[in-house]
N, C-alpha and C positions, 0 to 999 in steps of 0.2 A: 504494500500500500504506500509505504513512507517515496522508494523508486519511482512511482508511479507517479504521486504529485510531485515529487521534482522533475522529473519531464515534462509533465503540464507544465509547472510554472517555469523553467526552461523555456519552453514554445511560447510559451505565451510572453514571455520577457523577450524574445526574438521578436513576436510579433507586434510589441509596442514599442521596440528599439526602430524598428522597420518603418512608423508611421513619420510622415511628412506631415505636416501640422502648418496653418496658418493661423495665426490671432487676431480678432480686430476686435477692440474695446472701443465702447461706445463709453466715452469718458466721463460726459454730462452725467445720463442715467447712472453710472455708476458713483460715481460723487457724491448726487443726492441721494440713491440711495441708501448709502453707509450712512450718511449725515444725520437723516429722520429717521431711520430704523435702528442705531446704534450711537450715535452723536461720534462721531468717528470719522477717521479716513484711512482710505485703502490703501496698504502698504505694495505697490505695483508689484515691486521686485516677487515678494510674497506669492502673490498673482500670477507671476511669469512664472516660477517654480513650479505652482499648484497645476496650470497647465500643460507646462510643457513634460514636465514629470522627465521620462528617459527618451523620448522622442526628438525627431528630426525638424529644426523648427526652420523653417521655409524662411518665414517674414511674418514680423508682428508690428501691428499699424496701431497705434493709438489717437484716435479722432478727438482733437480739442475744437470747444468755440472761445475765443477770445472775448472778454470785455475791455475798452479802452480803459476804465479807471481800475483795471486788478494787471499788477503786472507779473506774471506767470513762468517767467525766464527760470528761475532759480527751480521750477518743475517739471518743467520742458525738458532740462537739463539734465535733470535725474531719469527720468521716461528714456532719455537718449544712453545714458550711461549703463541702464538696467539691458536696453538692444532691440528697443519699441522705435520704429520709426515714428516721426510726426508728421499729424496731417491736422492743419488748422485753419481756421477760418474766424472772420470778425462777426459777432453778434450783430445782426442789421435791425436797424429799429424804422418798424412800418410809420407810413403817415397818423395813422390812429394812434400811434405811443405805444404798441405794441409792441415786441421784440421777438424774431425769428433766428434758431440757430442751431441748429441739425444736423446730423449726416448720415440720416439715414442712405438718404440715393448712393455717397459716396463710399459708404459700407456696402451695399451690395454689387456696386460696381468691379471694386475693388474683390470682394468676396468669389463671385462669378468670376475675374478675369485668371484670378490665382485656381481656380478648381481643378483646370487642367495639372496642377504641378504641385499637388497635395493632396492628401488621403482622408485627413479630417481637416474642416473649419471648426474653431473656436470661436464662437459669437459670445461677446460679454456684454449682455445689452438684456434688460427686462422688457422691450419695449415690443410692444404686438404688434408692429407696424413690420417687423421682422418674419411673418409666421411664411407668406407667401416668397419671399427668399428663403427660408427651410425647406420650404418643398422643393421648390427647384433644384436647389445645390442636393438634397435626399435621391433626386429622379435621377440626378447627374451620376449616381453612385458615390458620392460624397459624405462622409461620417460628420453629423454639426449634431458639435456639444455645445449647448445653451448649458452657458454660467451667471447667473445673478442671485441678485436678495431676493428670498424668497414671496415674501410680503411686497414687493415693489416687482411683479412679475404678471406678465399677461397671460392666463393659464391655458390659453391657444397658443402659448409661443413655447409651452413646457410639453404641450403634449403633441405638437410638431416635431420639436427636437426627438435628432437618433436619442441622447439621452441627454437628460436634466440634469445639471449640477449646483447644485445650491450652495452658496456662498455664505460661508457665516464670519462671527469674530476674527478667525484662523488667519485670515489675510488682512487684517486691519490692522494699522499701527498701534501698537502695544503700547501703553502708557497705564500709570496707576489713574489718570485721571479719566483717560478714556475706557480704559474696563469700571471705573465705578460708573461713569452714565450709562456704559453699556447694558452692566449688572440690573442700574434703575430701571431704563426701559423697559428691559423686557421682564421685570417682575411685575 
């Protein structure tokens, strides 16, 4: 028996050394949701380990929207350091006073163009505006692991996903300050 499951986990450790992976984090959605649901933030690097585990990692895009009064360099930098390319854009603010700043389109653009030359997508994004890109990339023969906050998740876009991965504390910046609101929160 003992033989037997170390050949399984052998093969199977071949078979997940074997996988080509792309990342794209949808940076917003993620931000706010550590924010509201843990008063926290996500420690990327954390994130990058937690997906890429022992696999072959293609290219990992992290999608920011800029505001002009937050300056974001000192983040950028660390995103860049950690091996997440950047993709950014400015917050456009509509005539109404409204404000628009998204990427979605450029996450699936980007998701789609890379499909041919990886084996799983990693979508980090709660956002169900995403479900209809799971299925394509799934038709393509495409493995897409959905990772988000559980509670900030569109449950079309978990039960799209090859599989769900749920994000908790694990990847959040550790501090005593932020495990005590984390603690609070969720009691």
């Amino acid at each position: 028996m003992e033989i037997e499951h170390r050949i399984k986990s052998k093969t199977a450790k071949k078979l997940l050394t074997a996988q080509r992976i792309g990342i794209f984090v949808d940076v917003q959605n993620l931000f706010y949701s550590a924010k509201y649901q843990y008063h926290s933030k996500v420690d990327f690097s954390k994130l990058m380990k937690y997906c890429v585990q022992e696999r072959q990692l293609i290219r990992a895009i992290a999608y920011i929207v800029q505001t002009p009064d937050i300056d974001q360099s000192g983040f950028l930098n660390i995103l860049e350091n950690i091996g997440f390319e950047i993709k950014s854009k400015d917050l456009r603010l509509r005539p109404d006073g409204t404000a628009k700043g998204d990427w979605d389109m450029g996450i699936a653009i980007d998701s789609i163009a890379i499909s041919e030359r990886v084996d799983v997508v990693v979508l980090i994004s709660g956002d169900g505006d995403f479900v209809d890109l799971v299925n394509m990339l799934i038709s393509r023969g495409i493995v897409v692991e959905v990772m988000s906050f559980p509670n900030n998740t569109s449950e079309d876009l978990k039960r799209a996903a090859t599989y769900y991965m749920p994000l908790d504390k694990n990847v959040l910046i550790s501090s005593r300050s932020s495990s005590t609101s984390s603690n609070n929160s969720t009691a």
